[in-house]
N, C-alpha and C positions, 0 to 999 in steps of 0.2 A: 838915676838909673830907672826912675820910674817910667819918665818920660819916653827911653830908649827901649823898653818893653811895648809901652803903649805905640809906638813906632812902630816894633817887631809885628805885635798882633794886627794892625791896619795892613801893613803888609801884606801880612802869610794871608789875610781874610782875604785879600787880592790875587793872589798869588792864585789861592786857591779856587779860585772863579775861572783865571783863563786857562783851568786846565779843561774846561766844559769845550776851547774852543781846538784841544788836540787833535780829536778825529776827523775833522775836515779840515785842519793846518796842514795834518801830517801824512794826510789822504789816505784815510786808515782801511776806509773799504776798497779800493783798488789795493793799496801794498799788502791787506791781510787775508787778501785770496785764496792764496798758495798754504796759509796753517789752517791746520784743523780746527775745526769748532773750540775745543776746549783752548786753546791759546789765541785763538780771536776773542773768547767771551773775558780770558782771563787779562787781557789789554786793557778793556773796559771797566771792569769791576776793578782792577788793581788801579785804575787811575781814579774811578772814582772816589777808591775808599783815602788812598795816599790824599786826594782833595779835601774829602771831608775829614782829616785828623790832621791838615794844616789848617784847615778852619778855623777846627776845632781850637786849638792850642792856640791859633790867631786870636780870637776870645776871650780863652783864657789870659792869656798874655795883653791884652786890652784891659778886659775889666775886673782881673785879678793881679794886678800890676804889685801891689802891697803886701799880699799873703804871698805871693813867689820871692819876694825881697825877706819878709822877717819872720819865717816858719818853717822846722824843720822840716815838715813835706815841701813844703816851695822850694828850699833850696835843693831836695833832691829831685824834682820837677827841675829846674833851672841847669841842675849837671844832667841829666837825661837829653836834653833838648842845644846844650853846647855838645854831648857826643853826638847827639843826631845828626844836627846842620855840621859838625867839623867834616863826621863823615861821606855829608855829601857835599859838604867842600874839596874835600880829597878826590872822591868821583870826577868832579868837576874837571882836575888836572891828570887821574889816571886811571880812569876807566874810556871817560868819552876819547873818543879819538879828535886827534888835532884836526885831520881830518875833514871832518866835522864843519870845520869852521875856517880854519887858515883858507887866505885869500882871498875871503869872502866877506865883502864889506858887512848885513844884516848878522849875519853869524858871527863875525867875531865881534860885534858889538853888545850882543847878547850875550857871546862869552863872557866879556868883559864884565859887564853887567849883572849876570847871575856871578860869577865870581865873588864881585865884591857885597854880593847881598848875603850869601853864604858866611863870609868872611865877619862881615860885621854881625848876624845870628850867632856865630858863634863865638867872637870875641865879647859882646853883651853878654851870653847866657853864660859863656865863662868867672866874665866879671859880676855876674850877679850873684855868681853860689861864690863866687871866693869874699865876697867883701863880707 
């Protein structure tokens, strides 16, 4: 289980780098024109910070791979972060729109993709507060 942690946290530390490369992915200064100041800035800082506490917890889950396994704060660490990822696993099938993605070879590949990375977050940090 250690291992599958120390997995998670390489991850999420990745994960949470390519969100540096959202706003010119997503072409945020052309599409964020049309909102006000406060929900263009709140784009920004909301992705920032969502990056910096997958980091974060990427780290933690790295190089505290053994206190999250056999300590009563790690395992509630460990259930906190299987609802986290479950719930944005859920997102994943009912929030975004199919939309989104159907018929489009790069998008639904990435669907696919984040799906099952979500999937496996959360079936880990499930299996780690239950064992």
């Amino acid at each position: 289980m250690e291992l599958h942690l120390k997995i998670i946290g390489i991850t999420s530390m990745i994960l949470a780098f390519i969100h540096v490369i959202f706003p010119k992915y997503f072409d945020w200064e052309n599409e964020l024109q049309s909102v006000s100041l406060i929900n263009k800035q709140l784009m920004y800082v909301h992705t920032f910070f969502i990056a910096l506490v997958v980091f974060l917890f990427g780290m933690f889950c790295f190089f505290s791979a053994e206190e999250l396994l056999n300590t009563k704060l790690g395992k509630q660490v460990v259930l906190a972060l299987a609802v986290f990822w479950g719930l944005r696993m859920l997102f994943q099938f009912f929030v975004y729109s199919p939309k989104l993605w159907k018929g489009k070879a790069l998008e639904t590949f990435v669907h696919i993709v984040f799906s099952l990375i979500w999937t496996y977050f959360t079936v880990v940090f499930l299996a780690a507060y239950l064992m």
